[in-house]
Each structure stands twice: as structure tokens, then as C-alpha cells.
C-alpha positions, 0 to 999 in steps of 0.5 A, spaced: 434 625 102 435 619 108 432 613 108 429 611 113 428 603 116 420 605 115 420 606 108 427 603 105 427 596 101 436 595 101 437 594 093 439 587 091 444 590 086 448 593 092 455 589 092 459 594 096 460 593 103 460 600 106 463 601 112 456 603 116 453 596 113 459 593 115 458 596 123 450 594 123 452 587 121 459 586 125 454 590 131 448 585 131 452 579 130 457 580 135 452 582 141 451 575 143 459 574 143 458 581 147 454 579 153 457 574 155 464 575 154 464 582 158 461 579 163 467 574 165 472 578 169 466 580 173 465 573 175 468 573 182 464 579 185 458 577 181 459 571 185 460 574 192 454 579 192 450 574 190 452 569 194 453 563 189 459 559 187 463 560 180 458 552 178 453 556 179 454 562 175 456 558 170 448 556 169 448 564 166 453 562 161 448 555 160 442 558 159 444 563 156 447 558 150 441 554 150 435 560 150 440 563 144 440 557 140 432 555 140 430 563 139 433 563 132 428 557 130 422 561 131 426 568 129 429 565 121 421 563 118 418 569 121 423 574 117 423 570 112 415 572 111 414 578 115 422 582 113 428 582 117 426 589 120 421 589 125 425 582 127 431 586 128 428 591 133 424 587 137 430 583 138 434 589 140 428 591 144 428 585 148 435 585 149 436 592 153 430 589 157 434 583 158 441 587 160 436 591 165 434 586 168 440 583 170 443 590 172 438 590 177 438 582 179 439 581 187 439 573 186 442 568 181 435 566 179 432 574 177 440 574 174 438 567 169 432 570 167 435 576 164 439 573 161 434 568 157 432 574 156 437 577 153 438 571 149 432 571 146 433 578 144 441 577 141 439 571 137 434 575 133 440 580 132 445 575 131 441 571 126 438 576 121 446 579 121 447 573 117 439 573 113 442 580 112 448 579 109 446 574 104 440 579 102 444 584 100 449 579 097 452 574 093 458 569 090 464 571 092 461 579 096 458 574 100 464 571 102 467 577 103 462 581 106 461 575 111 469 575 112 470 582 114 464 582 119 467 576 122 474 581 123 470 586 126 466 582 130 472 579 133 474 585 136 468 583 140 470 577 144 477 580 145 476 586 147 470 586 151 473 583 157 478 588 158 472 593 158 468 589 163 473 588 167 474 596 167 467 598 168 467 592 174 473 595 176 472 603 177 462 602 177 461 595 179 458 590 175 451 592 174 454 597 170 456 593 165 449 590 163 448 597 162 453 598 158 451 593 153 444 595 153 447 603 150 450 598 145 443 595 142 440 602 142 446 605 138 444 598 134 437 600 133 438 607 131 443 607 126 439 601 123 432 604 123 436 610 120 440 608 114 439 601 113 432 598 114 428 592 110 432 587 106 427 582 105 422 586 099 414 583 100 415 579 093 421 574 097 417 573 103 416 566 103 408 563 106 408 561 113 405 554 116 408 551 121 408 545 117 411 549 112 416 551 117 418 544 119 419 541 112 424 547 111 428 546 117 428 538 115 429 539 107 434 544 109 438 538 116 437 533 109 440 536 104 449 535 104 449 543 101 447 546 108 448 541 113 455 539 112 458 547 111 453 548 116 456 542 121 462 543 120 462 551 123 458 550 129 463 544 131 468 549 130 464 556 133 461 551 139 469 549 141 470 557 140 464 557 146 467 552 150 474 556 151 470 562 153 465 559 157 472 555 160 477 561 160 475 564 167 476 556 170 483 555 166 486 562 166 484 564 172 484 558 176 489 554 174 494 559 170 494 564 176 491 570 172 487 576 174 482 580 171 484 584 168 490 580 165 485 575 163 482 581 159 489 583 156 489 576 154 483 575 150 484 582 146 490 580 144 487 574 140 483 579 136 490 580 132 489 573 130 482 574 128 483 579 125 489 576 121 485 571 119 479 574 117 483 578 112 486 572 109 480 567 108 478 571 102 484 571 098 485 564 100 478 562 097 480 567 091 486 563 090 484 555 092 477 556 092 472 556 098 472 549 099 479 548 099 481 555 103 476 552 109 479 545 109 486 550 110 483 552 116 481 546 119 487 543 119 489 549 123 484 549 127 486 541 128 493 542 130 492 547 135 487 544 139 492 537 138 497 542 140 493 545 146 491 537 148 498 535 149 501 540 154 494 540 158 497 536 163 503 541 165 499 546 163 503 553 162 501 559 158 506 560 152 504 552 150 496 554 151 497 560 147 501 557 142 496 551 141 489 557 142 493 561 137 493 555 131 486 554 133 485 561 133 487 562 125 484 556 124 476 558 125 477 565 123 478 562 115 472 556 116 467 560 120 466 566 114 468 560 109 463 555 111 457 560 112 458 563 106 458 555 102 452 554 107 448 560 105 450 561 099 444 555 095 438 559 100 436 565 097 429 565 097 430 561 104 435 565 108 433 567 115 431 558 114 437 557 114 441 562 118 436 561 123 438 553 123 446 555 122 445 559 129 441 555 133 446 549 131 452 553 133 449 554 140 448 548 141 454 546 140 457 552 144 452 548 150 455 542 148 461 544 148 461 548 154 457 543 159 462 537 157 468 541 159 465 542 165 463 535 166 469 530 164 472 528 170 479 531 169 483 537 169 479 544 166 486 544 161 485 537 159 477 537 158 477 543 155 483 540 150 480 534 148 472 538 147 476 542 143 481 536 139 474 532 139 470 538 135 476 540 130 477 532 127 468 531 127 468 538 123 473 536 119 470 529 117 464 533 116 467 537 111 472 532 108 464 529 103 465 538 101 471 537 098 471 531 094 465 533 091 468 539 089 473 535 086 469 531 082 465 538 080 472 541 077 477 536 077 482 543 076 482 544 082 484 536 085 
């Protein structure tokens, strides 16, 4: 007999990552990624019939980071003690109304707030992905669970602007909100059908607002959370900061069009892909904290990489240094979230909700720095990226030293 979202409770015990758990938590992590990536071929003619310049449509993108980052605050504590499900489909809800407003925007200001909207409602999907997995699982399956939700949700940022750039190409671009809107229904139906509520009554924690803000600063205290945590939003924001940047650099500077910018971008998944595989045999044969350091010092080299060609940019060495950097966050960002969530059980939309909230606003950071420094759109992007990778790694470097001290065996 089906079990229906209204009636299940997913069992604890469960350790298997079937393919359609494996969609639903690839599906609600990547929607955020989603809606903005698939928008970016469309810049150009978002731009002429709204009658802005690229600066000002770079505020969607912005907005959209800053808004995604503060809904999950108030979405973590809330499932924590009302469940993950009906959080998960309000937010889908909100989402297509988001996608619909921006579909039917006529200015830049109505196309801003359909994207806050949008936002709001991705940030809960995004958030309770995580809240999910670490319901349904533990130790070494969280971390592969997390891995492979990382590879498919890789194919998101990838492939979504060579879909983008098609649906602007042969429907306009108003069609692609739509697109993504479709996306979170099939999201909600297969959830509300196969899935449901992950967070049982007897785990719910109580909800207070000083009960809230004690959680958040227990959690922003401990080094458990905070340094894992740090670490991969350093990492994930200088993600954001090339995605938010790409049009200026690959188009502008490097000469690429649309649909070569899309073709770009969905060759990337590969390494993504290829990294989110390996990050977990990695942890099996090293363990976690040293497979993340390994990943790290990827990640470092490629943006040094991408930092020393910036001044006679070319696309062969920015790929080279992408691609190091690429590798690199597919290892730490399943790794690091995994070693981040794994001591919250009992508070696991809290600490998910802070880990999201502090990788978009990293991605903000990143992102309005890179579009501030007064250089080259290749060297700022470098240097944003360089600057997060050495801050991620000093970060995590007290990870491993404890580590060490724990089980000397593995200095």
C-alpha cells in the first residue's frame, strides 16, 4: 500500500539511498542553484525589454542570495518542532508563486520581488534537504548520502543554462520561470507521495524565541558546527561569487555567447560529478577530515591558479584553475557538511538552517565584492575566490589538529 506525505513518518533505521530519496533531496537542494543559474544566458534580453543595464539586473541575483539566506533562520527552528513537511510544501508553494511573478514582471522592481520570493520559498527546500538527510541518516551514510545528492544536484548549475538559454532562445525568457515553477510542482507531488514527514512528534524540539536564539548561539560557539560550517560556506559563497560573475567574465571579457556559456558551464558537471563520487572513498581511506583538507588544498590551487592568469585572461588557463577549484569543492562541501551536522541530531533543521544561511551570505558577499573591487572582472573574481579558499582552509586547519590529537593513527 503507498504511503502518502500525510500519513508517513520515514523510519530511522533506513540507511539506503534510493534513487527516488536520492531525487527529492538533489531536487529541493538544487532549486535554489536552479533559479538563479538558468537565468543567466537570459541577461541580455531580460535587460533590453525591461530597459536596465547588466548592474542593475545584477540586484536579482543579490537579492535573491540576501533573502535565501535569512529565510532559512526562520525555516530551520520552525521544522525542528513543527516537522519537515509542511515546511517543505509551503516553500515549494511559495516558489512557483515567486517563478510566476517574475514570469509576468514588466520592470525590474516587480522582477526583484519575485525573486525575493522566490527565495524565500527555495531557502526552505534547500534548507530542510539537509534537515532531511540527517533525519534518515547517520555516520559514514550521511556522508554519502550528502555526496551523491551533491553529484546530482551538480548537474543543476551545469546544465541549467544550456536549458535556459534554449527556452530564451526558441520561448522567451519568461518561459523559463515557468519552467522552474513545473520543477517545484513535480518536487511537491513526488514528496507529498513517497516521502512525507521525517522529523517524528517524539524529536521535536520546543519552540521560544529565546530558545531559538540560544540554539543558533550555542551552535555559531561550538567549534563542532562553526568551523566545518565556515569552512564550506567560504568555499560554496566563492562558488556563487563565479556564477554571479561568469556573464561578466565569459561573456564580456572572454567573448563568449549564450549558448557557448551554457555549453561551458555543463561541462563543469563532469568534474563535479567526479569529485562527489570520490569524496567518500576519500573519507573511507583518510577520513573525513583529512579527504576535506584534501579538497581544500584543491580548491586553493585552483583559484591561485585562476589569480595568476587573470591579468592576460584566456579561456584554457581559467579553465585549468576553475577546474582545480571545481574538484576541490565537490570533496569539502559533502564532507564538511556532513562533519558539521553529524553532532545535531536532535537540532537538525538549527544547524542546517545556519549552515545554509551562512553560505548565502557568503555567496553575497562574495559576489558584491567581486563586483565592487576596482579591477578587472578576471582579477576580482580571482582574488574573491583565492581570498575565500585560504580563509576556508585557516578555518578548518583546528579540525584536523584535533583530529589528530583524538586518534594519533591518522597524523
Amino acid at each position: 500500500m503507498l504511503k502518502t506525505g500525510s500519513t508517513m513518518e520515514a523510519e530511522r533505521a533506513r540507511t539506503d539511498l534510493t534513487p527516488g530519496t536520492l531525487f527529492l533531496l538533489a531536487g529541493l537542494a538544487a532549486l535554489g542553484s536552479l533559479a538563479t543559474n538558468i537565468i543567466l544566458p537570459a541577461f541580455p534580453q531580460i535587460g533590453v525589454d525591461l530597459g536596465v543595464t547588466p548592474r542593475d539586473l545584477a540586484l536579482t541575483l543579490s537579492s535573491f542570495f540576501v533573502a535565501f539566506a535569512f529565510g532559512q533562520i526562520f525555516v530551520g527552528p520552525l521544522s525542528d518542532r513543527f516537522g519537515r513537511q509542511w515546511l517543505v510544501l509551503g516553500g515549494l508553494a511559495t516558489f512557483v508563486v515567486g517563478s510566476a511573478m517574475c514570469a509576468l514582471a514588466g520592470d525590474i522592481s516587480l522582477l526583484i520581488l519575485g525573486r525575493v520570493t522566490q527565495a524565500l520559498g527555495a531557502c526552505a527546500a534547500s534548507v530542510l534537504s539537509r534537515a532531511i538527510a540527517r533525519d534518515l541518516f547517520e555516520g559514514e551514510a550521511l556522508t554519502r548520502a550528502l555526496a551523491l545528492t551533491m553529484v546530482v544536484m551538480a548537474a543543476s548549475p551545469g546544465f541549467s543554462p544550456l536549458i535556459g538559454n534554449a527556452a530564451n532562445s526558441l520561448f522567451g525568457w519568461q518561459v523559463i520561470f515557468l519552467g522552474v515553477a513545473t520543477f517545484a510542482v513535480v518536487l511537491a507531488g513526488y514528496y507529498w507521495r513517497t516521502l512525507g514527514e521525517t522529523h517524528p512528534a517524539a524529536r521535536r524540539e520546543a519552540l521560544s524565541l529565546t530558545a531559538v536564539a540560544s540554539g543558533y548561539v550555542r551552535l555559531a560557539t561550538d567549534a563542532r558546527f562553526i568551523l566545518p560550517a565556515l569552512a564550506v560556506s567560504l568555499i560554496i559563497g566563492a562558488l556563487y561569487t563565479f556564477f554571479a560573475t561568469a556573464p561578466a567574465v565569459l561573456i564580456s571579457v572572454l567573448g563568449l555567447s549564450g549558448l557557448q556559456m551554457a555549453l561551458y558551464f555543463a561541462a563543469t558537471v563532469v568534474i563535479v560529478f567526479a569529485a562527489g563520487f570520490l569524496a567518500p572513498r576519500l573519507a573511507r581511506r583518510h577520513g573525513p577530515v583529512v579527504a576535506a583538507l584534501i579538497g581544500l588544498g584543491f580548491a586553493v590551487v585552483g583559484a591561485g591558479v585562476m589569480l595568476a592568469t587573470s591579468g592576460a585572461p584566456g579561456l584554457t588557463a581559467l579553465t585549468v584553475g576553475l577546474s582545480l577549484f571545481l574538484f576541490g569543492m565537490g570533496v569539502i562541501n559533502p564532507l564538511g557538511a556532513a562533519i558539521a551536522l553529524q553532532p545535531f541530531g536532535r537540532e537538525a533543521g538549527l544547524a542546517s538552517a545556519l549552515l545554509g544561511f551562512l553560505q548565502m551570505g557568503c555567496a553575497a558577499i562574495g559576489s558584491a565584492l567581486a563586483s565592487v573591487l576596482p579591477m578587472a572582472a578576471t582579477i576580482s573574481l580571482a582574488a574573491v575566490m583565492l581570498g575565500a579558499s585560504l580563509l576556508a582552509t585557516a578555518v578548518f586547519v583546528p579540525i584536523s589538529l584535533r583530529a589528530r590529537q583524538a586518534d594519533p593513527a591518522t597524523s
